[in-house]
N, C-alpha and C positions, 0 to 999 in steps of 0.2 A: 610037754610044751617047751616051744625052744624060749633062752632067754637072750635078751638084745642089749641089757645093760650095760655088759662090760666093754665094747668098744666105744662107747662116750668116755667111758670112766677111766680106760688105757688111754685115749688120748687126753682127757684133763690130766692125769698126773704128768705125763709126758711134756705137755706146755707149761704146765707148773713147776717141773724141774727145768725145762730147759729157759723159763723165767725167773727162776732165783741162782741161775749161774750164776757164778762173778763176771762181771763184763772185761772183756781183754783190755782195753783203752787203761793207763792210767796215767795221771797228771802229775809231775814231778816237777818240784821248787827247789831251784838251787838260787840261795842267799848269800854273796859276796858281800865283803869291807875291803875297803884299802886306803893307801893311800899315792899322792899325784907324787912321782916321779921326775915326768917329764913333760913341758909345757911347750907346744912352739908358740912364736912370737905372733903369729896372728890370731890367737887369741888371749892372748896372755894382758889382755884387758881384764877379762874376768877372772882366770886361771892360774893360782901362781902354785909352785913345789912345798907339801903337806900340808895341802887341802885333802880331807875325808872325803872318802866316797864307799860310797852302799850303794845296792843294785839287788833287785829278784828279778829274777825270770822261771817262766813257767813250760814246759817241754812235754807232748806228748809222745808218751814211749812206744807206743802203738803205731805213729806215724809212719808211712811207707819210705823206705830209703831206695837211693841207685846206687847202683854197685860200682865200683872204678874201675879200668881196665887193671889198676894195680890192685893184687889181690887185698893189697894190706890197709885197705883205703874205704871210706863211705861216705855219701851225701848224704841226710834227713835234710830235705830241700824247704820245706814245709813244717817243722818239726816245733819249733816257740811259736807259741799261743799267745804271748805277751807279758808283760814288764813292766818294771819302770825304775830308775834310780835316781841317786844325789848325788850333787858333789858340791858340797858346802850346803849354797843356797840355790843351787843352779838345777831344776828338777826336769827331769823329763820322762816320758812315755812312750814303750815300745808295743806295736802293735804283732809283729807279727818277727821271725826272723829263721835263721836255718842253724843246724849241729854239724862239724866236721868230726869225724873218727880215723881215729889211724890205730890200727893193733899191731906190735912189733915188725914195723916201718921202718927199715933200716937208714932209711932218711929223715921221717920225721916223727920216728920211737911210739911212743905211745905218746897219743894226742885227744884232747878234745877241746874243741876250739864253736864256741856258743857266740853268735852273731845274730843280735837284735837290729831289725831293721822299720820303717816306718816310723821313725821317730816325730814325738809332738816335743817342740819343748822352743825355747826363746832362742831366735839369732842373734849370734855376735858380731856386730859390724857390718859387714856383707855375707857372713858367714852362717850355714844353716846344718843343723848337726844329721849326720848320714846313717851312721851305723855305731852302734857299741860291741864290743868284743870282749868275751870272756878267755882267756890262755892258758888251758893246763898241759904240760908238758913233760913226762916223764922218761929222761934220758937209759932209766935202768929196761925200760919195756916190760914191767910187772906191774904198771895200774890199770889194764883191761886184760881179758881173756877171750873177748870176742870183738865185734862190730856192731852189736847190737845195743841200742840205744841202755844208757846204764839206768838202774835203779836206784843206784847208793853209786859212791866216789870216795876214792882212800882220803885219808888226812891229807890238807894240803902240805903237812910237811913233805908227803911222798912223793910231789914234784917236782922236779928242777928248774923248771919255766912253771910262774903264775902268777899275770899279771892280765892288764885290762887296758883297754884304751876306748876311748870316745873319737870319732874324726867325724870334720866337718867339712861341708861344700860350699863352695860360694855361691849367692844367689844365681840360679841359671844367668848364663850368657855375659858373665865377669872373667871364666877361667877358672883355673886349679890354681890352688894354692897347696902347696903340702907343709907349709908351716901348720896348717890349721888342725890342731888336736891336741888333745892332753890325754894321759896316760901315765901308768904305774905299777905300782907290783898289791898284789893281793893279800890280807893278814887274816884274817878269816873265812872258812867255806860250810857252808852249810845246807842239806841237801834232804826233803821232804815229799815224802811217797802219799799221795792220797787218790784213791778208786774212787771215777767218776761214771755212775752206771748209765748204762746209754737208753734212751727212750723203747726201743722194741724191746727190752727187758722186761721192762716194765708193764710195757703193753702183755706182752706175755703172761707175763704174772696176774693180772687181771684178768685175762680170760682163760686161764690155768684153774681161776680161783671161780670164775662164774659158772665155769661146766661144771666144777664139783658140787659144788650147790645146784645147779639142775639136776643132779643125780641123785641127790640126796634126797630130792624132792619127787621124782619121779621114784623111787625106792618106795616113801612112805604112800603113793600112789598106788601102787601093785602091791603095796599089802594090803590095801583094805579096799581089794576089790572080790566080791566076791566067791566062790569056788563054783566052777560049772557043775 
């Protein structure tokens, strides 16, 4: 008598493994301190030189990037997931923003350059904040080995450029001002890897888990059926 069990059973284990993979996707927090540098005068209402600022941002590493025409170059266009930081008392929230890469860029060395965009946070004057900017900059060319989004980042003693800046816009239809921003150099970096599993994982796993149980069930079936 033929038996039919085991093609259920090869594929629950099958979805059961391919449901407790690790999921590719993961979420990385780099956590900046520093302090203000450099003020221009249109906002230097609020902003004056050695005001603290702290900042986290959140980056998936997963994220699809465009390639440059320059080999040594990358977009992650899409790449920050969101944010938020301080500067003194002045708080604000990033919703969403992009990563630049440069791997031994004989122009711009080893780079990675983290722009949060979407920001929520209070206007100064006529002035409404745009974008914030992360700056690591490595003149020697030995803080990346490739173009792909990183997982960890050297000490920041190991770059020669690392600093940040905030800029702001003026309320549409006033004009540019490029006084409008503060900025500074960086004292602290700190940089946090945590795997976020993606839903058809899961789903997987669950129905990885409910065909072995129909198996197991249809098992104790066929043995207490009787012998012809």
């Amino acid at each position: 008598m033929s038996f039919w069990l085991p093609k259920p059973a090869i594929l629950g284990i099958a979805l059961l493994w391919f449901g407790t993979a690790p999921a590719h996707a993961v979420m990385v927090d780099v956590t900046v301190t520093g302090l203000a540098t450099d003020v221009g005068i249109g906002v230097a209402s609020v902003f004056s030189v050695g005001q603290s600022m702290s900042a986290t941002f959140t980056y998936d590493s997963a994220s699809p990037g465009i390639p440059s025409l320059i080999l040594t170059r990358k977009l992650y266009p899409s790449a920050v997931t969101g944010g938020s930081f301080a500067i003194d008392g002045y708080l604000g929230s990033v919703a969403a923003g992009r990563i630049n890469l440069a791997d031994d860029d004989p122009t711009l060395n080893d780079r990675f350059v983290l722009t949060g965009v979407g920001i929520t946070a209070a206007s100064i004057l006529t002035h409404d904040p745009v974008s914030f900017t992360i700056l690591l900059e490595d003149a020697s060319q030995a803080a990346f080995s490739s173009l792909d989004l990183p997982l960890a980042l050297p000490d920041l003693g190991s770059f020669t450029e690392r600093s940040w800046q905030l800029l702001f816009t003026p309320v549409p239809l006033l004009g540019f001002d490029p006084t409008a921003f503060v900025g500074g150099r960086l004292t602290t970096l700190e940089i946090r890897v945590h795997a976020v599993p993606g839903p058809a994982a899961a789903l997987l796993l669950l129905v990885g888990t409910g065909l072995l149980a129909l198996l197991a069930r249809a098992k104790h079936m066929v043995g207490r059926r009787p012998n012809a």
